[in-house]
KEVO-661790 format. One record per residue (C-alpha): residue number from 1; residue in three letters; y, x, z. Coordinates in Angstrom, 3 decimals. Example, Ala and Ser with C-alpha at 12.3 -4.5 7.8 and 13.67 -1.06 7.14 Angstrom:
# KEVO-661790
[1, Ala, [-4.500, 12.300, 7.800]]
[2, Ser, [-1.060, 13.670, 7.140]]
END
This chain:
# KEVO-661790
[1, Unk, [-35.363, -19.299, -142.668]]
[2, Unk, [-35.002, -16.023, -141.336]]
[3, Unk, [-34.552, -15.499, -136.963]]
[4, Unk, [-30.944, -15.253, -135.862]]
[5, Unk, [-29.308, -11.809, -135.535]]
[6, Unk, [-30.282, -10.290, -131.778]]
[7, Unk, [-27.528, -11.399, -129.049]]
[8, Unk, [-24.748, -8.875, -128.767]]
[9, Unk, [-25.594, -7.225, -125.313]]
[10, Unk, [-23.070, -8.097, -122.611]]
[11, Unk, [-21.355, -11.129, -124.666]]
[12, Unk, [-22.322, -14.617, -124.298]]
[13, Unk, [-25.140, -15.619, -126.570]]
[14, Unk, [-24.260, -16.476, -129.934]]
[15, Unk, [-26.866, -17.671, -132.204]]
[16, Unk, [-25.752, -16.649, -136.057]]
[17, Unk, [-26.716, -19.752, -138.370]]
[18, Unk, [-28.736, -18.072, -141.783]]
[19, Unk, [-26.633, -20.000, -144.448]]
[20, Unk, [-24.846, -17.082, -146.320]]
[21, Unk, [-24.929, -13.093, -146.969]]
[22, Unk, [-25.617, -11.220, -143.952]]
[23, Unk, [-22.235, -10.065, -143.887]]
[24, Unk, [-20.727, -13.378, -143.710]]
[25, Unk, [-23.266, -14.077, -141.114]]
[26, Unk, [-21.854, -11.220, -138.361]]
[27, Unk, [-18.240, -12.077, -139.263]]
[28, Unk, [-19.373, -15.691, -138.507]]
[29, Unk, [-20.763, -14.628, -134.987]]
[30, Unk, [-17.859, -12.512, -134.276]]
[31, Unk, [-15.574, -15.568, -135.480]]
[32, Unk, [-17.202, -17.699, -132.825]]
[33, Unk, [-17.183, -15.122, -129.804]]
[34, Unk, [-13.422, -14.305, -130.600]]
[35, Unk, [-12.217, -18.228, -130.350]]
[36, Unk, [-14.930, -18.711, -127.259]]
[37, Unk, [-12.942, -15.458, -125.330]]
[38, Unk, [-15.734, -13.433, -124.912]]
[39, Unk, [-13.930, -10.966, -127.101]]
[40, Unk, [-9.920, -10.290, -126.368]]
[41, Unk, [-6.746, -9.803, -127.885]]
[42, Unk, [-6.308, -5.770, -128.268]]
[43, Unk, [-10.138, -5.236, -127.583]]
[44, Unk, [-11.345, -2.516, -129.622]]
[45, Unk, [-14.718, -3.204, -131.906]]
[46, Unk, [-17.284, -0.741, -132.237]]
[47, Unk, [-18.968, -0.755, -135.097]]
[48, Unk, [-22.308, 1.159, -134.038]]
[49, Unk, [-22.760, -0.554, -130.926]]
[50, Unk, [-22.148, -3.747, -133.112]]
[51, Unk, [-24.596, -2.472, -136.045]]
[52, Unk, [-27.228, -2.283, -133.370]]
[53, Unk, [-27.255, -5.061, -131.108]]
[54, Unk, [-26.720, -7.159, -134.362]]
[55, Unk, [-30.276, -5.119, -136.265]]
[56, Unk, [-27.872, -4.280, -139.497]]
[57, Unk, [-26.266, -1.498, -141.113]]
[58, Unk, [-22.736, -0.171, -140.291]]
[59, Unk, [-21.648, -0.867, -143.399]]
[60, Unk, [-22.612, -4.629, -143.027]]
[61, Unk, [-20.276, -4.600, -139.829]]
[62, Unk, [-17.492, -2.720, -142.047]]
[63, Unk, [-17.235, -5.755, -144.336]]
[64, Unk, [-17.351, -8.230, -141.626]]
[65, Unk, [-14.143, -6.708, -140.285]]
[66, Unk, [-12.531, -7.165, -143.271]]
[67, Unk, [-13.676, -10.818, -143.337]]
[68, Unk, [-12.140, -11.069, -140.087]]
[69, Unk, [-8.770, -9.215, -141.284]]
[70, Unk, [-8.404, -10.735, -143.912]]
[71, Unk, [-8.187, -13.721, -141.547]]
[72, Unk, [-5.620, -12.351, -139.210]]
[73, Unk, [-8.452, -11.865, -136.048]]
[74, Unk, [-8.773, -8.682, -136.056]]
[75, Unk, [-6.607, -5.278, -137.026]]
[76, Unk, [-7.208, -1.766, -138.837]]
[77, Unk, [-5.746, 0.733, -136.977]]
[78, Unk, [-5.598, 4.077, -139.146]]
[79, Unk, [-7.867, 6.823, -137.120]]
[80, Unk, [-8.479, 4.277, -134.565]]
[81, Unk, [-10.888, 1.854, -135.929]]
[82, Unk, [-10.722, -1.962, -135.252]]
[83, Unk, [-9.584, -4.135, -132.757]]
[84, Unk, [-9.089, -7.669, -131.897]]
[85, Unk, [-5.800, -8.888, -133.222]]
[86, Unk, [-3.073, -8.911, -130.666]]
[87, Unk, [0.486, -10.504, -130.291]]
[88, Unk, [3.673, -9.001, -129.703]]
[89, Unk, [6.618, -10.431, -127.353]]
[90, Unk, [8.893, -10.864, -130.382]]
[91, Unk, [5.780, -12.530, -132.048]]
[92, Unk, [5.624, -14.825, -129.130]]
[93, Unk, [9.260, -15.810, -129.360]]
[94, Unk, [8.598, -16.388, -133.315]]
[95, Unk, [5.790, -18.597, -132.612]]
[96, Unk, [7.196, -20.436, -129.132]]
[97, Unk, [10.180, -21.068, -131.137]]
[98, Unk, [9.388, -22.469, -133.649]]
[99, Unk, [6.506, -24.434, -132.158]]
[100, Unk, [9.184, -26.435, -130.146]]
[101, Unk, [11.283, -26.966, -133.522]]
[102, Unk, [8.707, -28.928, -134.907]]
[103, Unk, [7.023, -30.513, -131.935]]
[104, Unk, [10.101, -31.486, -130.309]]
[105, Unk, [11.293, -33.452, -133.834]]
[106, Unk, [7.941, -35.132, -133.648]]
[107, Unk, [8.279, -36.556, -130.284]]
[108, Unk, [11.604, -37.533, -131.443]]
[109, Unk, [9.769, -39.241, -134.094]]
[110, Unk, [7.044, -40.705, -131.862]]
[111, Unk, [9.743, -42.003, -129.194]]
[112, Unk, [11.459, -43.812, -132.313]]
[113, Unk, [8.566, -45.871, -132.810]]
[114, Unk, [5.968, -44.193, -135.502]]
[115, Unk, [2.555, -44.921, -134.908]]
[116, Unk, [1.355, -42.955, -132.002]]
[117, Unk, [-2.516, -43.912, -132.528]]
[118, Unk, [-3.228, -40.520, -134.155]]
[119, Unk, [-1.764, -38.878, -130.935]]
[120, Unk, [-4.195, -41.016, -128.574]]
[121, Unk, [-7.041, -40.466, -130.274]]
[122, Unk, [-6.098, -36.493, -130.381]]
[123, Unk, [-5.663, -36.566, -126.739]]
[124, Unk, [-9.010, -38.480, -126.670]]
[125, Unk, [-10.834, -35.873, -128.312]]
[126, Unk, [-8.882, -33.003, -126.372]]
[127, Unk, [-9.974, -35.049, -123.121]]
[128, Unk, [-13.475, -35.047, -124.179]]
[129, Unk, [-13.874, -31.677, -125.049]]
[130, Unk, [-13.035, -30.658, -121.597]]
[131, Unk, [-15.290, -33.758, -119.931]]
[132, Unk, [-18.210, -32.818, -121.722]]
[133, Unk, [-18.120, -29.284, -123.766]]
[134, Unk, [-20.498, -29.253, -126.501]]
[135, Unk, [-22.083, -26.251, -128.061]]
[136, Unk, [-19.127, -24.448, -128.935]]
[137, Unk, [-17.611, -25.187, -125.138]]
[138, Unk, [-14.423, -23.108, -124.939]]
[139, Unk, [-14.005, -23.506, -128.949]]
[140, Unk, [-13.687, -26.554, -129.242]]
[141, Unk, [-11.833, -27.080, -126.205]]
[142, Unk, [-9.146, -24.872, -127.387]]
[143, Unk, [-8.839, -26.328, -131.076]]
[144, Unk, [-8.450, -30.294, -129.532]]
[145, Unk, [-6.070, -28.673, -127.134]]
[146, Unk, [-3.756, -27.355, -130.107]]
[147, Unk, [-4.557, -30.251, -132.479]]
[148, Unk, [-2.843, -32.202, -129.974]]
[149, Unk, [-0.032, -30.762, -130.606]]
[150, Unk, [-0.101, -30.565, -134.136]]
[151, Unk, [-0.801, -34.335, -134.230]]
[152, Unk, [2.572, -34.736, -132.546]]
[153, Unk, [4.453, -32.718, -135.625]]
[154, Unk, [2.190, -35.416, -137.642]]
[155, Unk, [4.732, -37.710, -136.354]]
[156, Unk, [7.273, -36.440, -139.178]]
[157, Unk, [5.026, -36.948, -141.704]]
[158, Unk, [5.915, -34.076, -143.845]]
[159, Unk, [2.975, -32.125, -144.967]]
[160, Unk, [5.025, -28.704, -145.376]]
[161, Unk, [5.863, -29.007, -141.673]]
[162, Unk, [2.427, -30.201, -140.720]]
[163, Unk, [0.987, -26.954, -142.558]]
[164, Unk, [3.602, -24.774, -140.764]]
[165, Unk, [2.518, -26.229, -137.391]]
[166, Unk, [-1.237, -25.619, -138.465]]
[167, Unk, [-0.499, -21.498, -139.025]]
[168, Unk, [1.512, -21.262, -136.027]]
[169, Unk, [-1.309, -22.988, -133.315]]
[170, Unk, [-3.503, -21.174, -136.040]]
[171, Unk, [-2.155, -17.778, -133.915]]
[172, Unk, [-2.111, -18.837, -130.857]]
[173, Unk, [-5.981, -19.835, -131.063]]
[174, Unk, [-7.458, -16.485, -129.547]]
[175, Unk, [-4.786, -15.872, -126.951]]
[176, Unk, [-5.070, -19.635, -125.902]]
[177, Unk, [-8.781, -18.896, -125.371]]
[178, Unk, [-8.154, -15.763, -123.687]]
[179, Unk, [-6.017, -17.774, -121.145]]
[180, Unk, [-7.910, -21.072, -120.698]]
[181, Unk, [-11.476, -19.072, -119.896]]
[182, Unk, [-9.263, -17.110, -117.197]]
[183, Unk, [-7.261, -19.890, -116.335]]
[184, Unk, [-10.243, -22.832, -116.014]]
[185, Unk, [-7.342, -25.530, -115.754]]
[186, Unk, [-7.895, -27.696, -118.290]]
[187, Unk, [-8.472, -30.813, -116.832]]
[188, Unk, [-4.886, -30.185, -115.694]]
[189, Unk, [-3.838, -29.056, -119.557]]
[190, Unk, [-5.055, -32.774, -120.447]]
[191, Unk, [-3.069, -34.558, -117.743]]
[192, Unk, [0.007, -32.647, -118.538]]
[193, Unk, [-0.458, -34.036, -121.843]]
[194, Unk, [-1.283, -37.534, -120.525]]
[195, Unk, [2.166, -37.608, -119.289]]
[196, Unk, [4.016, -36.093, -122.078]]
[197, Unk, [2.258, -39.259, -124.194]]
[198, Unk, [3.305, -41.290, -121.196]]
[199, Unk, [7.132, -40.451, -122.011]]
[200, Unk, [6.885, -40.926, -125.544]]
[201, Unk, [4.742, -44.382, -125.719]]
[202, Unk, [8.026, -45.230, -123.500]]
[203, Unk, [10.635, -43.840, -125.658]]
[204, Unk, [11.888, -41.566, -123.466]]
[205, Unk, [13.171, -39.332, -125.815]]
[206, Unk, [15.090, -36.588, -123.511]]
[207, Unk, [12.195, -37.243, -120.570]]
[208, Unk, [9.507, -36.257, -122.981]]
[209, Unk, [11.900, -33.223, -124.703]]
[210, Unk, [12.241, -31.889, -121.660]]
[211, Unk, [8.418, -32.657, -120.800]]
[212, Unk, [7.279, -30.571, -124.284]]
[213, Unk, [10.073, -28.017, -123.239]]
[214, Unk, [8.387, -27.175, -119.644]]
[215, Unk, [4.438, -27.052, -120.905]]
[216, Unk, [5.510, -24.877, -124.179]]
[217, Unk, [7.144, -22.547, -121.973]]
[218, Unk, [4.307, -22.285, -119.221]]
[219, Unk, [1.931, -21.743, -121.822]]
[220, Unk, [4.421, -18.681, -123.171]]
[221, Unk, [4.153, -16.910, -120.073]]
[222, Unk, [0.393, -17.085, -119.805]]
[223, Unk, [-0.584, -16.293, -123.030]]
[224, Unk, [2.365, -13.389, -122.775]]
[225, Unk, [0.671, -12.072, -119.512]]
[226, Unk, [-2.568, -12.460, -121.047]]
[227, Unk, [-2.640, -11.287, -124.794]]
[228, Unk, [0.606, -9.197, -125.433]]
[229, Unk, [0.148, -5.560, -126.771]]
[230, Unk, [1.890, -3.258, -128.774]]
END
């Protein structure tokens, strides 16, 4: 096995795992800095600086971008190189919006009496993640955070709607972990979402509405104050 790329000077360190082509190897170690929030929405990329502090060519930094685009994470900007995706107010709205469409009808589900064990055991993993962060720390405390919610459009038990609930929390990954690192709430996050399982377990249908109403839109105005650009 070959040694890991060199740390990216002034970023956390991010150890690149040899398993595939070189180039899939940098857009894997971008990947992970990106959902960590070392890198933010709207931050340009330079591809020398890059090229060196990873030890490869420019070219092999050039192909990891369009990994990475391909992906929606970052964005070509004609004449002004490449920067780290970032969302608009309108896209905000889009996603906010329709977020609250689907989550809302699954706590309507959930306070009708579906199963809610895939919901506890979602929050138990979200819970955990912020008790005792692993290796990927902010990561993986962001994806439990959002699979939380996607295990409440679960509820419905459509798979079209669980797949549009996927792509929308899919977006939001990058400017959620641009928030929480600034933020450092989430013990909070979890109890907020302690109580919103409260009112459901309890069939409180218009207490826990309202509930998933207030947290959706306090997490729209931080991530809007955080992550909006152009």
């Amino acid at each position: 096995m070959s040694p890991p790329f060199a740390t990216v000077k002034g970023m956390a360190d991010v150890p690149v795992i040899d398993r595939t082509s070189t180039t899939l190897r940098v857009a894997e170690a971008l990947r992970t800095m990106l959902f960590a929030g070392d890198l933010h929405p709207g931050e340009p990329l330079r591809e020398v600086s890059l090229a060196e502090s990873f030890g490869v060519a420019r070219s092999t930094v050039r192909e990891a971008f369009q990994v990475l685009a391909t992906e929606g994470l970052v964005t070509r900007y004609p004449n002004r190189g490449v920067a780290v995706t970032a969302l608009s107010a309108d896209d905000l709205d889009e996603i906010f919006g329709a977020r609250l469409v689907l989550e809302s009808a699954g706590v309507r589900a959930g306070t009708s009496g579906s199963d809610l064990k895939p919901v506890v055991e979602a929050l138990a993993v979200y819970a955990e993640a912020v008790d005792s962060p692993g290796a990927d720390g902010q990561a993986e405390s962001t994806r439990a955070h959002l699979e939380f919610h996607n295990s409440l459009v679960a509820l419905l038990g459509n798979a079209r709607l669980l797949a549009s609930a996927h792509a929308l929390t899919a977006d939001l990954r990058l400017g959620l972990a641009s928030v929480e690192r600034v933020r450092r709430n989430a013990r909070d996050q979890v109890a907020d979402h302690r109580k919103l399982l409260r009112l459901v377990r309890a069939g409180d249908e218009r207490g826990a509405v309202a509930e998933l109403e207030r947290h959706l839109a306090a997490a729209k105005t931080s991530v809007a104050a955080r992550v909006v650009g152009g």
